[in-house]
C-alpha positions in Angstrom: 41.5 -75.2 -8.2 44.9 -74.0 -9.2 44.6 -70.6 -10.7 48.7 -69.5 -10.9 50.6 -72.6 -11.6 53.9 -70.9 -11.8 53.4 -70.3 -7.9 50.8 -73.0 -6.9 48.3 -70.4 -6.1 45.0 -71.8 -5.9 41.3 -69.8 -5.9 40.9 -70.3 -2.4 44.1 -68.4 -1.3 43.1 -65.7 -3.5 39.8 -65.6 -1.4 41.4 -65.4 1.7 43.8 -62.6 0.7 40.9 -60.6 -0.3 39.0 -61.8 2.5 41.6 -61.0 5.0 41.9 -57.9 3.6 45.2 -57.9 1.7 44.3 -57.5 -1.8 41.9 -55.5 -3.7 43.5 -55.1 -7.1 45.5 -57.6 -8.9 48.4 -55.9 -7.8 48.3 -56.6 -4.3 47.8 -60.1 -5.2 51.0 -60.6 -7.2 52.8 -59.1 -4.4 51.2 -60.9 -1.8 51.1 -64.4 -3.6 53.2 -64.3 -6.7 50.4 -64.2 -9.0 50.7 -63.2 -12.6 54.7 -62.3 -12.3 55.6 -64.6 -14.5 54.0 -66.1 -17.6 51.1 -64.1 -16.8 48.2 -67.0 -18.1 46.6 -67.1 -14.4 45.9 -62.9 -14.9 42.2 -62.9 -16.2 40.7 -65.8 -13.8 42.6 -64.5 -10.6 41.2 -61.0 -11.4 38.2 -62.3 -11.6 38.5 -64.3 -8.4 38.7 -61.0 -7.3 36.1 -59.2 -8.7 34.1 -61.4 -7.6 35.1 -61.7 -3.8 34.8 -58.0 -3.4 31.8 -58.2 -5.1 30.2 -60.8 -2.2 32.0 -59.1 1.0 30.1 -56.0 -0.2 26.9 -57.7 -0.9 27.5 -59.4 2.6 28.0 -56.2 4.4 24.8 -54.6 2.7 22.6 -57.4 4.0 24.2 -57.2 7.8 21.7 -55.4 10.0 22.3 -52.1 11.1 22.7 -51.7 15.1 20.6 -49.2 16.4 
């Protein structure tokens, strides 16, 4: 779905940007894609986009088994 329609940034490039590790705040995200530099409307979901991406890859990484 299209989150930033100013910029045509959808959820699942916001994923991969935190995925790929080039945003963890809502900062990096306007700098990396644009998002919420202009009317500002796409703020709240792409945060949360966010959130909750960092919330899984940590969740993820807790569940990984630990090498001996």
């Amino acid at each position: 779905m299209y989150v930033c329609l100013c910029h045509g940034v959808t959820d699942h490039q916001i994923r991969a940007a935190v995925t790929e590790g080039h945003a963890t705040r809502l900062r990096d995200l306007n700098r990396c894609l644009g998002v919420a530099s202009e009317c500002g409307a796409c703020a709240r979901c792409a945060h949360e986009i966010l959130q909750d991406t960092l919330a899984n890859q940590h969740n993820t990484a807790k569940a990984l088994p630990v090498a001996a």
